[in-house]
FIBANU-541256 format. One line per field, with one value per residue (C-alpha): x, y, z. Coordinates in steps of 0.05 Angstrom, whole numbers, plus 5000, padded with zeros to 4 digits. Layout:
BEGIN
c1: X_...
c2: Y_...
c3: Z_...
END
This chain:
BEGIN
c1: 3181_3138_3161_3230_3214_3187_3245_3290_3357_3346_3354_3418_3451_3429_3465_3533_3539_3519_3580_3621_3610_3621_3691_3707_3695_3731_3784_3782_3793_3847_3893_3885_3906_3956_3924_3927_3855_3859_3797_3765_3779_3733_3677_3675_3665_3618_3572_3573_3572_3502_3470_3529_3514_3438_3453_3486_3441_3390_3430_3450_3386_3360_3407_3381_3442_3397_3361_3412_3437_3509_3526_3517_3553_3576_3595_3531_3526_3597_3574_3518_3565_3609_3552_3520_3589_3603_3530_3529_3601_3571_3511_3554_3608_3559_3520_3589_3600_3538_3524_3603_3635_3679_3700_3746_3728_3795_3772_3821_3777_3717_3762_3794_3724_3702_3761_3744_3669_3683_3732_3691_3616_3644_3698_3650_3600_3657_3675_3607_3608_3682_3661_3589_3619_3689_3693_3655_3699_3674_3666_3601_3569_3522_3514_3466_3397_3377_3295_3301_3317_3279_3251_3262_3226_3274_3230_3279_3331_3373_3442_3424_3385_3437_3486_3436_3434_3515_3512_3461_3497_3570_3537_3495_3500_3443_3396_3363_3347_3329_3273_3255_3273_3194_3220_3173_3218_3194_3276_3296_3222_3239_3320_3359_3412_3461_3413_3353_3295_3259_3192_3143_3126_3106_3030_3041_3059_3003_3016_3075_3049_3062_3137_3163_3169_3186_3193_3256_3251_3316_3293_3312_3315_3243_3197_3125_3062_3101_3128_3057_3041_3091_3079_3003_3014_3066_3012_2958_3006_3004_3082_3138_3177_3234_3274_3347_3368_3390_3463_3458_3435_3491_3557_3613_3564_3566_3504_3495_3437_3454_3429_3355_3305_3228_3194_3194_3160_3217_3208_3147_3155_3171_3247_3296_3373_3414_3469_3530_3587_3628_3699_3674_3662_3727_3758_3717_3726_3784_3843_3792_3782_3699_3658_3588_3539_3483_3522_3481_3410_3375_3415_3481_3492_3479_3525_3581_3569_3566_3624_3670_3666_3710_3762_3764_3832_3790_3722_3685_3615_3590_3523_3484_3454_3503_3461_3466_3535_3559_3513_3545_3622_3621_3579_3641_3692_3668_3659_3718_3787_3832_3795_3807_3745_3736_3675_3650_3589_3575_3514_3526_3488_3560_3605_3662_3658_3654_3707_3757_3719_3748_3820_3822_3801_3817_3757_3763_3686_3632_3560_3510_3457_3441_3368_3313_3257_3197_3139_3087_3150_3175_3112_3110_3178_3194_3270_3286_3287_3312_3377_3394_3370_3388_3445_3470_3477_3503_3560_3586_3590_3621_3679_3686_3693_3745_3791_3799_3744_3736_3664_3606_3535_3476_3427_3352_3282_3214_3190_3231_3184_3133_3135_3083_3112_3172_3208_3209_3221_3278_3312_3299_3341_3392_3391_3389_3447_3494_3470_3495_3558_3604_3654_3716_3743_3761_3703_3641_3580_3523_3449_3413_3338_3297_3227_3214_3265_3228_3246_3274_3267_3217_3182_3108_3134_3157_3098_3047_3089_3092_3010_2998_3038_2996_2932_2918_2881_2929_2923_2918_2918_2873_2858_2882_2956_3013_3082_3145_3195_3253_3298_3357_3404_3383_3381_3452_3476_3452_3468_3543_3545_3499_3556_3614_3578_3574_3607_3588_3518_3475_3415_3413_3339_3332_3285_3237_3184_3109_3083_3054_2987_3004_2926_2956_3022_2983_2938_3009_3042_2983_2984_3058_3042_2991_2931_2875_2861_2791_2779_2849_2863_2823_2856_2826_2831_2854_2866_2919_2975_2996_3043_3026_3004_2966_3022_3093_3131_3205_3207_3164_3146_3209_3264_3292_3308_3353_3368_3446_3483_3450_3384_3359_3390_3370_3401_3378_3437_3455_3420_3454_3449_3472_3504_3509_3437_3419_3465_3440_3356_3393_3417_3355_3321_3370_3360_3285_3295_3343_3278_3226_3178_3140_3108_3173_3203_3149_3153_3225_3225_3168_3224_3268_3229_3170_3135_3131_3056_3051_2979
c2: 3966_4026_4052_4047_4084_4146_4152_4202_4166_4120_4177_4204_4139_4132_4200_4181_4112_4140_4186_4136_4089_4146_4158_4084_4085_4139_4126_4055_4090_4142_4074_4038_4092_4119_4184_4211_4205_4217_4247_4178_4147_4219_4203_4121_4139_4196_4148_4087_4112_4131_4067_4034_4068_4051_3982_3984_4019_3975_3907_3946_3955_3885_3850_3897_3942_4002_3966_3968_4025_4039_4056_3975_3947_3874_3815_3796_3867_3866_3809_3824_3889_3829_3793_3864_3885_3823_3808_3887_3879_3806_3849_3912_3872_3829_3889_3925_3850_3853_3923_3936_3874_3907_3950_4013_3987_3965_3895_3915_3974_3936_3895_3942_3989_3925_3921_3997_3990_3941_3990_4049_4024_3974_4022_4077_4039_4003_4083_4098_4040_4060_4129_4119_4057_4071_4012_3954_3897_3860_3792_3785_3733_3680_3630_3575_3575_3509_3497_3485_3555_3602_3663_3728_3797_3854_3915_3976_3974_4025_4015_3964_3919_3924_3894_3845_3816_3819_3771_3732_3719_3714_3665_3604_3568_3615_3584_3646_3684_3739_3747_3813_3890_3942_4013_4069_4113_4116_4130_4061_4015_3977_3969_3913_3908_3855_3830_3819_3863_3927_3905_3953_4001_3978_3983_3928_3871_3831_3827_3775_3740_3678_3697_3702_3657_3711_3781_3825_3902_3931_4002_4005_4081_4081_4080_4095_4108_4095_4025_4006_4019_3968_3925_3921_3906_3847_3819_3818_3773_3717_3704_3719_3783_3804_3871_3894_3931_3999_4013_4038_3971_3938_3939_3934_3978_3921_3901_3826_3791_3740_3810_3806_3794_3802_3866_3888_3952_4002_3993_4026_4072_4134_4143_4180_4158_4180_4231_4236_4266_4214_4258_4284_4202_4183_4237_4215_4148_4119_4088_4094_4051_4050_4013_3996_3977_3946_3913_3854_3905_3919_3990_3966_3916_3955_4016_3958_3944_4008_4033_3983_4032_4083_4023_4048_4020_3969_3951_3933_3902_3903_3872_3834_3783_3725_3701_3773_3785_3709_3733_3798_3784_3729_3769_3828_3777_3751_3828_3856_3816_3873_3899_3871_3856_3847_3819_3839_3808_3861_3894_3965_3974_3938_4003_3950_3911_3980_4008_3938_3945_4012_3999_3939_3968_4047_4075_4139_4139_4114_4099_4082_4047_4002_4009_3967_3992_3958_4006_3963_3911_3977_4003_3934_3946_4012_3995_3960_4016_4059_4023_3995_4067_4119_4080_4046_4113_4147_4097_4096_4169_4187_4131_4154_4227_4203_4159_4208_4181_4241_4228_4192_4190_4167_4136_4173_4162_4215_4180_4220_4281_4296_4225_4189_4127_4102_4085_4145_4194_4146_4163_4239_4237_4197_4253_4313_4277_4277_4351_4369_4328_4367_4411_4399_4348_4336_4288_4314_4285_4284_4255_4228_4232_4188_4146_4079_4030_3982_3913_3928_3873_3924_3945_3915_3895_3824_3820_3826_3777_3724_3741_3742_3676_3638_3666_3704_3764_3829_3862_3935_3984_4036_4052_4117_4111_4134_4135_4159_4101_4097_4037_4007_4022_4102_4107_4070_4129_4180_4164_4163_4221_4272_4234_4260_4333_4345_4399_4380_4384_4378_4336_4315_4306_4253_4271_4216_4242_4238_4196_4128_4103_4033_4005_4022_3988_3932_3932_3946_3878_3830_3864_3833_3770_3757_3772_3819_3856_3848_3792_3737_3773_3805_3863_3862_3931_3919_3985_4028_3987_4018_4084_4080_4143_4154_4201_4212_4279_4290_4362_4402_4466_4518_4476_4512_4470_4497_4465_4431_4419_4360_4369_4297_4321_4375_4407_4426_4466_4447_4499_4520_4463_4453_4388_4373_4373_4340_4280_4289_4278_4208_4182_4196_4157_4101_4084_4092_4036_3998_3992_3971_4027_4040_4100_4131_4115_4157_4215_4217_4216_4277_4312_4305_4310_4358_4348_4273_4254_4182_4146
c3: 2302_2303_2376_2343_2288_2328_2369_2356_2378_2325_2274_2311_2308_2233_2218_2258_2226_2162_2176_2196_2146_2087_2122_2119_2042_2028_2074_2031_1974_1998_2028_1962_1923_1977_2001_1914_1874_1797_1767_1743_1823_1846_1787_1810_1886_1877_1826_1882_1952_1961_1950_1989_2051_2046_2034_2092_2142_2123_2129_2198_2218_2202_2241_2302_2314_2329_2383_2430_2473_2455_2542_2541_2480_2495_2453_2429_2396_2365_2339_2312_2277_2248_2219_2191_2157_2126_2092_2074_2044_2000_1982_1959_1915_1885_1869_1840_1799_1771_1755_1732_1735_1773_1720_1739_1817_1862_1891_1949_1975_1976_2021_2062_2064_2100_2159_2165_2175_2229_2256_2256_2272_2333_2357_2364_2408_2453_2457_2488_2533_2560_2572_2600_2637_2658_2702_2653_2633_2561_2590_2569_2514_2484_2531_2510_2567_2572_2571_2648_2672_2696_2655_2682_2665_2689_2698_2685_2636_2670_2705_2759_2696_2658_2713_2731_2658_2647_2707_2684_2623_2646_2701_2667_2741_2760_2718_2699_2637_2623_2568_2568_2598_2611_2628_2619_2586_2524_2482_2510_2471_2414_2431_2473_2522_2510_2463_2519_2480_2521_2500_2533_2590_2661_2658_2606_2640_2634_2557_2567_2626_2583_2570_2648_2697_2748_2750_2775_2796_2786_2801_2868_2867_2870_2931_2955_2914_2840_2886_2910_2833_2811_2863_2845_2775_2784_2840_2779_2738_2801_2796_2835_2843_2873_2884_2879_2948_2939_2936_3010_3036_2993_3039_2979_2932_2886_2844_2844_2824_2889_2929_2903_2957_2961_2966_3041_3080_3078_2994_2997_3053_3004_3034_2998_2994_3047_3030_3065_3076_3065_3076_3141_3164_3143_3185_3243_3252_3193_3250_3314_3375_3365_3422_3405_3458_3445_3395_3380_3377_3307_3306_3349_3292_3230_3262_3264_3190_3166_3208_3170_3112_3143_3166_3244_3273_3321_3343_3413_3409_3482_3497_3549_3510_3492_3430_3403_3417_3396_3330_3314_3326_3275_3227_3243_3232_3160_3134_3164_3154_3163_3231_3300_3333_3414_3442_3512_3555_3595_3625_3623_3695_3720_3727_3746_3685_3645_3668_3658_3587_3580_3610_3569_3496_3510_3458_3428_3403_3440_3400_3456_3432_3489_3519_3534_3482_3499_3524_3549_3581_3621_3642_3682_3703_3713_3764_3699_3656_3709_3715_3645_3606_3665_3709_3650_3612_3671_3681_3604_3609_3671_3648_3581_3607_3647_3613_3548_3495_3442_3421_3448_3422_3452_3408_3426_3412_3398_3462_3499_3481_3527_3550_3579_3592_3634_3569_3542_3605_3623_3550_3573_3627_3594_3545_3598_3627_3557_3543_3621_3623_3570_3591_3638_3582_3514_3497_3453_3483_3438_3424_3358_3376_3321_3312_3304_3261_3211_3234_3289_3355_3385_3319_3301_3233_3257_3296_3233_3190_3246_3253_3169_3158_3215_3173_3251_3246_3245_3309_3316_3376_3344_3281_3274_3312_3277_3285_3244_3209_3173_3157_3201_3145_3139_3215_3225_3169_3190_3270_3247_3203_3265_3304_3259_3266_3337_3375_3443_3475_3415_3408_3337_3308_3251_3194_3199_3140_3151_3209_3181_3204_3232_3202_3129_3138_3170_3108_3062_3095_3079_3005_3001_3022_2961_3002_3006_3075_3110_3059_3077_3140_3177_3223_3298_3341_3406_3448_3469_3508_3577_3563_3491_3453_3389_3366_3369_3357_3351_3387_3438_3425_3446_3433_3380_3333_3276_3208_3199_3142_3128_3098_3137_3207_3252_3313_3387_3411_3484_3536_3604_3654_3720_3729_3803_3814_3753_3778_3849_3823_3786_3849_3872_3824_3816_3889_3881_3828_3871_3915_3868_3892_3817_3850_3873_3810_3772_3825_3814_3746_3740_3783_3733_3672_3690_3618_3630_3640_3664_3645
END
């Protein structure tokens, strides 16, 4: 009671229902008397209406009707205005019966003073609601919780909160409920949304350990150190908690409780929300033929979600695994009714089967994303990489430029900087060889260069959980490597909106943040599985792997990179090239591949690529 006495919005909503409620009295009076008050009628309502309003401010505020926000007025609040009007309206006649005995008082106003008060004080918050909430439908209400469900403590009793609750409450098969909203904003203490009380701040959660069964962030907004600081204090409580994806990682942008999932890495990796340009996508790719290779790949698959969005006119997915492909064009078919999807089992290295691909589907944007990604796996087998990232790439683009696509993008990597592993000099050349090949057509060939993707098939992340849940020690190359990360879902966005940008020639740099030490996310990941670093897991330091490096960079020095309209994506412009003996070195180091010579293949490639430093 005292945190809602000592906030000001309590005061402000005194003084407008105060208001509100002296206009429904007088109005009272002005109806019963039709709209003409003789002296005596003026003397009676100026000697009453005082102590009627307090009466009923304080019968409001008893029954809890300034403990709620007005943005979230439901049923259970009108409600509680019903219940508040009618006991204020008892307490006011019997008051007027016993002091006047209703002498010189019209009964009737009392009455229609009362269907006024519920006019004014619920009309006025269902007015808030519809203009904070444009889109909110009242469906909410009391629904009885039986002893068996589960408690719930929401921490934040913002917008998402709020949703989550509504659902709760609309929904009783989720057997949930919700006991009680923390939020550190210190206007929203001491007041309830629909009727679920905002007991306290963050840091104190361990007062009502014995209230929750489980707890529910539903500030998905926030990320990094004030995340790890949440996280630690729902660990100290020893029960479960869950999150609420952002809206970004929702698909429809709708917040449902059926969305929550566990805390992962990418929640506490400090991101902020993508922004994009969501006019220039539609442009782009609303009614296109979009091929996808790589389709069934952590970054293939999440550009086919997100590129639903924009409702292209038809989509390929094109990949050499069958498992990955059969995976991905039934995940396409569920989310998209209204787009045709093809499905193609292809390896790109087959300029045949490409080019029936393209004959058969006739793309007008390309996304690229096809590459084998594993350093240590290529530095065994260098002709592998040669001919899926180089021959591969070389293929898609020479067919695209010839049968009319209008975009293509090829999906990069900061190993392609100063390489020093076969990896990473073969996604050079691939990007040398989109940077060389515009020109002489319509189609804008283009490159997104970016860091390592959290989760992704060739990211560490699933290695650590698969090593945490066997209780294996965490295995580190060295303590102090680093690399830059960002989420499939922010790297899928912003590949398609750098994609949407390009002019032609441009290698697109992703803004990947601060580099992460890969000890501290080891240490993070144990942390979210309950367990304490050193102590439940030990982590073991195993050395460098072959081509690896301690750090990654997204530019060398004299690029020139330059800033775009996008404050997340920067730009190399395309420099002068010469084309035919660009394409002459690839030959040459196709057919080194073609003969398995790993020496050749490095020699080749250091023709090519003279910053590439093999180990």
């Amino acid at each position: 009671m005292m945190r809602q006495l000592k906030n000001p919005y309590l005061y402000l909503m005194l003084l407008a229902d105060a208001v509100l409620l002296l206009s429904a009295h007088f109005s009272a009076y002005l109806l019963r008397f039709e709209f003409s008050l003789d002296p005596p009628q003026w003397a009676q309502f100026r000697s009453a209406w005082h102590w009627i309003i307090l009466i009923k401010l304080v019968c409001f505020y008893l029954f809890g009707l300034y403990r709620g926000m007005w943005r979230y007025t439901s049923l259970v609040d009108l409600k509680k205005v019903f219940l508040a009007a009618v006991t204020s309206s008892l307490i006011v006649t019997s008051f007027v019966a016993f002091l006047y005995q209703f002498q010189g008082f019209p009964r009737s106003a009392f009455l229609i003073d009362f269907v006024l008060t519920l006019l004014f004080i619920g009309g006025i918050r269902l007015g808030v609601r519809m203009v904070l909430n444009p889109g909110s439908v009242m469906r909410e209400g009391f629904r009885g919780n039986g002893k068996n469900r589960k408690k719930i403590i929401i921490l934040g009793a913002g917008f998402t909160g709020e949703k989550v609750v509504r659902e709760i409450l609309d929904s009783p098969a989720m057997e949930m409920k919700p006991v009680a909203f923390l939020d550190d904003d210190r206007s929203k203490q001491g007041k309830s949304i629909h009727g679920v009380p905002v007991k306290g701040t963050l840091e104190e959660m361990g007062k009502f350990e014995d209230e929750f069964d489980e707890i529910l962030i539903a500030i998905p907004s926030v990320k990094g150190e004030q995340m790890r600081r949440i996280i630690s204090a729902c660990e100290k409580t020893g029960k479960r908690f869950r999150i609420m994806p952002s809206l970004t990682e929702l698909i429809d942008g709708r917040i449902s409780v059926k969305a929550m999932r566990d805390v992962k890495f990418e929640d506490l990796l400090g991101r902020e929300e993508v922004r994009l340009d969501t006019e220039l996508l539609n442009r782009t790719y609303r009614d296109k033929r979009i091929l996808v290779t790589g389709a069934g790949g952590s970054i293939g698959s999440e550009l086919i979600r997100q590129l639903g969005r924009y409702r292209p006119s038809a989509l390929a997915l094109l990949d050499f695994s069958e498992y990955n492909l059969f995976q991905i064009e039934m995940a396409a078919r569920r989310q998209f009714d209204a787009i045709p999807v093809k499905a193609y089992l292809v390896d790109i290295r087959s300029e045949e089967n490409l080019r029936r691909v393209f004959a058969e589907f006739r793309p007008e944007v390309v996304f690229h994303a096809a590459a084998y990604k594993h350093v240590p796996m290529q530095e065994l087998n260098p002709w592998e990489a040669v001919l899926n990232n180089v021959r591969g790439t070389q293929n898609l683009v020479t067919i695209a430029k010839e049968t009319g696509t209008e975009r293509f993008v090829l999906v990069s990597t900061d190993k392609a900087v100063r390489p020093t592993n076969i990896m990473g000099a073969t996604k050079r050349v691939a990007e040398m060889f989109v940077e060389c090949v515009n020109g002489g057509s319509g189609c804008r060939f283009v490159a997104v260069r970016f860091g390592n993707v959290l989760g992704s098939s060739g990211s560490v992340i699933p290695i650590f959980e698969e090593q945490i849940t066997a209780g294996m020690p965490v295995t580190v190359t060295h303590p102090e490597v680093t690399r830059f990360f960002m989420s499939t879902v922010e790297a899928a966005q912003l590949i398609l909106q750098a994609g949407s940008m390009g002019k032609g020639g441009e290698i697109f740099i992703l803004d990947m943040g601060r580099p992460v030490k890969i000890a501290d996310m080891a240490r993070d990941l144990i942390r979210l599985h309950g367990l304490e670093p050193e102590k439940d897991i030990p982590l073991r330091i195993v050395g460098l792997r072959p081509g690896e490096k301690l750090f990654e960079e997204l530019i060398t020095e004299g690029e020139g990179i330059v800033p775009t309209a996008h404050e997340k994506i920067r730009v190399l412009r395309g420099r002068h090239c010469e084309f035919a003996p660009l394409n002459e070195k690839i030959d040459a180091l196709i057919r080194a591949a073609l003969g398995y010579d790993a020496a050749l293949i490095k020699s080749r490639l250091k023709a090519i690529v003279p910053e590439y430093t093999p180990q």
